[in-house]
N, C-alpha and C positions, 0 to 999 in steps of 0.2 A: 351821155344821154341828154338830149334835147329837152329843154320844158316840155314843150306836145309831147314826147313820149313818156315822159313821168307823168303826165295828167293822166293818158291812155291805160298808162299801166296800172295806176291807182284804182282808174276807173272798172276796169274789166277785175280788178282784183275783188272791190267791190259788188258788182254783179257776181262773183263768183259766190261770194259767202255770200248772198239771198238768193241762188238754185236750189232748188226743190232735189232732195235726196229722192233716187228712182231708181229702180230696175228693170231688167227684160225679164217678163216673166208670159210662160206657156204652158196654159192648165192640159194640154192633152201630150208635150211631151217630160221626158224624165229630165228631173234637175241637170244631171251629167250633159244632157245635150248641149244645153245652151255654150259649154264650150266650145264645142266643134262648130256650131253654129255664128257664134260672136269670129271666132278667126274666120270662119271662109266670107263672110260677111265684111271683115276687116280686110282681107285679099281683094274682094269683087272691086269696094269700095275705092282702096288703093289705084286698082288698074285703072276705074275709071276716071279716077279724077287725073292719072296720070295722061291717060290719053287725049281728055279734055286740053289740056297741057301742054300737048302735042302738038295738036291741033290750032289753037290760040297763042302761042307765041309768038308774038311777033317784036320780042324786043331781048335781047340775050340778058341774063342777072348782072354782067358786067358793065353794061350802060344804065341799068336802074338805080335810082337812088334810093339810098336805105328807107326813107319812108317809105318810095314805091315795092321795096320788096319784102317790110313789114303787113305792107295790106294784103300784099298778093297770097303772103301766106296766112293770113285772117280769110281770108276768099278761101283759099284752101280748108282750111279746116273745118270751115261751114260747111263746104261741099263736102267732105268727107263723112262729117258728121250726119245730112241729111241722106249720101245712097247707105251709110249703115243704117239709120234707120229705117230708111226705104227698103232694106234687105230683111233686116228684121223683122220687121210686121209682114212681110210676103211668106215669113216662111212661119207665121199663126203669132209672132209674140208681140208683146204690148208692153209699152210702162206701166207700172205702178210705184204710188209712192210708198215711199216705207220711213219707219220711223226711228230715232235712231233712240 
């Protein structure tokens, strides 16, 4: 591992321990839903970032160099993380923080 990726990994390790503890939470459905709901949400999520993927490739993983295919999967996971969330507030739920 490279210096730049030890600083990176430090760093984002960092920003992890100061994230705010939170849930999905939906006052008008039953606790049990949100399972069903966090996976099909984690499905929607999945296809679309795959298809995105699809559509934008224009360079194969084996001509990328490992920094380019560490970002690309930080770009991934942002996008992933925003259609879940995008999926989940469409279908009534919200964060909230909670405390531990």
């Amino acid at each position: 591992m490279n210096k730049f990726s030890m600083i990176a990994l430090i760093g984002l390790i960092a920003l992890a321990g100061c994230a705010k503890n939170t849930e999905w939470q939906n006052q008008s459905k039953p606790t049990r839903s949100w399972t069903t709901d966090a996976r099909d949400c984690n499905k929607v999520s999945n296809r679309l970032v795959n298809r995105e993927l699809d559509n934008t490739s224009s360079v194969r993983d084996g001509e990328r160099t490992t920094y380019d295919r560490q970002l690309a999967r930080y770009d991934n996971s942002k996008r992933l993380r925003s259609f879940f969330d995008n999926c989940m507030s469409s279908r009534g739920y919200r964060r909230v923080d909670i405390t531990k």
